[in-house]
N, C-alpha and C positions, 0 to 999 in steps of 0.2 A: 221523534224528529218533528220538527214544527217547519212546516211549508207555511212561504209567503208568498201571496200574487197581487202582483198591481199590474192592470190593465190602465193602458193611456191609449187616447183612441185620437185621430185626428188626420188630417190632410194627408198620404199616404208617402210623396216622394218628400217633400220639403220637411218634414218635422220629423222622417223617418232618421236622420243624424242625431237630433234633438234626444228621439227616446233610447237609445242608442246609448250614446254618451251620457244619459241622466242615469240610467239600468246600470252604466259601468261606475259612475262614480257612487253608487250606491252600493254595490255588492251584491246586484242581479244578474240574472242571467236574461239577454234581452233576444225574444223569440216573438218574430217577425211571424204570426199566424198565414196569413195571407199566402208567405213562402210554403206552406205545407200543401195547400191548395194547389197553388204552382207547381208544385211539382208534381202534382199527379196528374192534371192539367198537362204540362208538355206527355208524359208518359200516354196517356191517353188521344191523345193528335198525334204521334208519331202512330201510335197503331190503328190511327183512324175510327170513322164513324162505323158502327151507333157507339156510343159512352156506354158500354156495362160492365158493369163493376168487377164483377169476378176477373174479366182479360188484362182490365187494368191494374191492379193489384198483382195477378203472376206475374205481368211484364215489371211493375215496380219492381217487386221483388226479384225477378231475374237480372231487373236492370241495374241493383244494386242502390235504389233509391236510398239515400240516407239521411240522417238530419245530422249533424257534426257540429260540435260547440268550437267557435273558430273566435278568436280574442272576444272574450265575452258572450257572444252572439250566438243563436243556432243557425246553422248553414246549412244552406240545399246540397247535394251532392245527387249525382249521377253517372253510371260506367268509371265509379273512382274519380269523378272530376268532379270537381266545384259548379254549380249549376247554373250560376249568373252570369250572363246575360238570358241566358237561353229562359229561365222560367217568367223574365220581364217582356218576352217576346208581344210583340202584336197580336199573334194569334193564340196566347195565352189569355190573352187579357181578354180577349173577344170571348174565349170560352169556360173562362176559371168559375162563373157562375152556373153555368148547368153542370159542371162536374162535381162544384159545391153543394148542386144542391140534389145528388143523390143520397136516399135516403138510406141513415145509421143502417137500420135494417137491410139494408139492400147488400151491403158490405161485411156482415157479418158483428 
């Protein structure tokens, strides 16, 4: 089986259509990384400070965090719902980098 990956990197909301519909008229699958982040990011603020991994993680996992290939795309999901708006939220954005940047290690 031969995997292929093209990474396009670029201004986050406005070009995010762009790589989108380039990934679809190609025959990829277009997976929005950032979105993965987000979600564990909201999971982690709904259960509050401090961010440690382990609590965040059981609650993903109880929470039914998913990633779902929705026309083309992988999508967030959460409690069986679709995740968006909720992982674009304000206070997502404010804290998606110190959830990112716990460390592999830290997570198993």
């Amino acid at each position: 089986m031969t995997v292929r990956v093209v990474a396009i990197d670029g201004p986050p909301l406005r070009q995010e259509q762009h790589r989108r519909g380039g990934a679809r008229r190609l025959g990829f699958l277009h997976v929005d990384s950032g979105a993965l982040y987000r979600g564990l990011t909201r999971v982690a603020l709904d259960l509050g400070p401090p961010f440690d991994p382990e609590p965040i993680l059981a609650s993903a996992e109880a929470r039914g965090l998913a990633f779902r290939i929705v026309d083309g795309a992988l999508s967030t999901w959460l409690d069986d719902q679709a995740a968006e708006p909720r992982i674009r939220a304000e206070d997502v954005t404010a804290a998606v980098s110190e959830v990112s940047a716990i460390p592999r290690s830290a997570t198993g």
